[in-house]
C-alpha distance (Angstrom), angle and dihedral (degrees) to the residues before:
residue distance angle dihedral
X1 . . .
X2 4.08 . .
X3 3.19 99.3 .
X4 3.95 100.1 51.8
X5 3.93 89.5 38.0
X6 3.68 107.2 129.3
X7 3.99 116.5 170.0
X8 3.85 129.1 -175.5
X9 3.83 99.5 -164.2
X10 3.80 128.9 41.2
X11 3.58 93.4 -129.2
X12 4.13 85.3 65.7
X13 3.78 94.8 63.5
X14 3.79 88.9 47.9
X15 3.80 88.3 67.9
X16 3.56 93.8 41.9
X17 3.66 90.2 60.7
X18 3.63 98.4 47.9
X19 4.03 83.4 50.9
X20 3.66 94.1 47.5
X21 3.83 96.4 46.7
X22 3.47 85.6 51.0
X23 3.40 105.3 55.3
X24 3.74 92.1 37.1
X25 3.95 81.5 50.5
X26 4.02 86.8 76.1
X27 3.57 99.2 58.8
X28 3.62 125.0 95.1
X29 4.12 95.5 -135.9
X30 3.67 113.8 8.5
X31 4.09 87.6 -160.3
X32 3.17 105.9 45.6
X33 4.38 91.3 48.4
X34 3.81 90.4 42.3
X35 4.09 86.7 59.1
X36 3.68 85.8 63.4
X37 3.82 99.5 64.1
X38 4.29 134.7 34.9
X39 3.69 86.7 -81.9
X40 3.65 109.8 179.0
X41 3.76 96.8 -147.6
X42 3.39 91.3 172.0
X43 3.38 98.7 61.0
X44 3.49 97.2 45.4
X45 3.96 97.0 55.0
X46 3.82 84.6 42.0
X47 3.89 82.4 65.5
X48 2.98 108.3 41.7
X49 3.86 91.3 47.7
X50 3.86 78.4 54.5
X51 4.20 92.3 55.6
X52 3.72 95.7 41.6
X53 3.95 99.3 55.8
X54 3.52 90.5 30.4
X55 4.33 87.1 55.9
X56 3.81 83.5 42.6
X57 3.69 100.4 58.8
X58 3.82 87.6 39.6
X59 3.76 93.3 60.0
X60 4.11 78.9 42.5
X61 3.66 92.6 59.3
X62 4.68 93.8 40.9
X63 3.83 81.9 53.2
X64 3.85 92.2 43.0
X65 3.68 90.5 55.1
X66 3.48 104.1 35.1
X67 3.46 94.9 68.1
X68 3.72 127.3 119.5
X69 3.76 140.3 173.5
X70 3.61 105.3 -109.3
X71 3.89 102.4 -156.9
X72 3.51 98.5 -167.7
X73 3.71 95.1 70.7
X74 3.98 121.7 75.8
X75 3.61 117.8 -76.8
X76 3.83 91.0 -120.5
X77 3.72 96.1 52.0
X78 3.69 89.1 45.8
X79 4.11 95.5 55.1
X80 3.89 84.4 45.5
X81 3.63 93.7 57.7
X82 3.78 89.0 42.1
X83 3.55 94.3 56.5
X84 3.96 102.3 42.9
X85 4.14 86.3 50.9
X86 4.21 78.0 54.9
X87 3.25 94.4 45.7
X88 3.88 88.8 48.0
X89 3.50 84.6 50.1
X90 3.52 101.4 62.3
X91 3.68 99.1 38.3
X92 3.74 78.6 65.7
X93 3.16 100.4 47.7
X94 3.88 99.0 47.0
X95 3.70 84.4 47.0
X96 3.65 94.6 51.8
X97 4.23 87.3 47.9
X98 4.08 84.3 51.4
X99 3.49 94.1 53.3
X100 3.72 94.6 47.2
X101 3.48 99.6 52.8
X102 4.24 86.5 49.1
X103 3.46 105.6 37.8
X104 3.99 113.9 26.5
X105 3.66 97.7 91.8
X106 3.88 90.2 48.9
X107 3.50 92.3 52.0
X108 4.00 89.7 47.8
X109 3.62 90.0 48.6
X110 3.52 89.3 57.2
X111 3.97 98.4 42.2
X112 3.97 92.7 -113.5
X113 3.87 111.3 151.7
X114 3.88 109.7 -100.9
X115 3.70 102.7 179.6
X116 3.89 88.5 95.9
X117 3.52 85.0 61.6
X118 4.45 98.1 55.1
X119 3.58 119.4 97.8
X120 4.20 88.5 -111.6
């Protein structure tokens, strides 16, 4: 099932995940089985690397555009949370360009959707 998975949209390998960690969920010791078969545990950790950052700069982007000026709290408490939500936003973001640069041919090379990834 890993190794023929081939997803066109993101959101695809986020259900895969959940399904795989489920079913892997069952088993006593996930190593010690997976030595057993042509388990492409590359692959695998390669996607769900791929479904974790992708869910993190998802929640990123709800928080992002969620936010609203609340005028009934102080001006200065209000610029502070402003900032740290920009500051969270570029940590993101520079992580997001760091993972790019390390990690978009792997996930090409193993058919995982990259357009998440592109600056659009």
């Amino acid at each position: 099932m890993v190794v023929a998975l081939v997803c066109t949209h993101i959101e695809d390998v986020l259900k895969f995940v959940d399904w795989l960690d489920d079913q892997l969920s069952t088993l006593a010791d996930e190593r010690a089985v997976s030595k057993h078969f042509n388990w492409p545990e590359k692959k695998a950790d390669a996607i769900r690397e791929a479904a974790i950052e992708y869910h993190d700069l998802k929640q990123l982007d709800r928080e992002i555009t969620s936010f609203e000026d609340d005028t009934s709290i102080p001006y200065g408490t209000a610029l502070k949370k402003t900032a740290l939500l920009l500051d969270k936003s570029e940590r993101g973001m520079v992580r997001l360009i760091k993972l790019r640069s390390s990690a978009l041919r792997t996930y090409q090379d193993w058919k995982i959707p990259t357009n998440w990834m592109l600056d659009s």
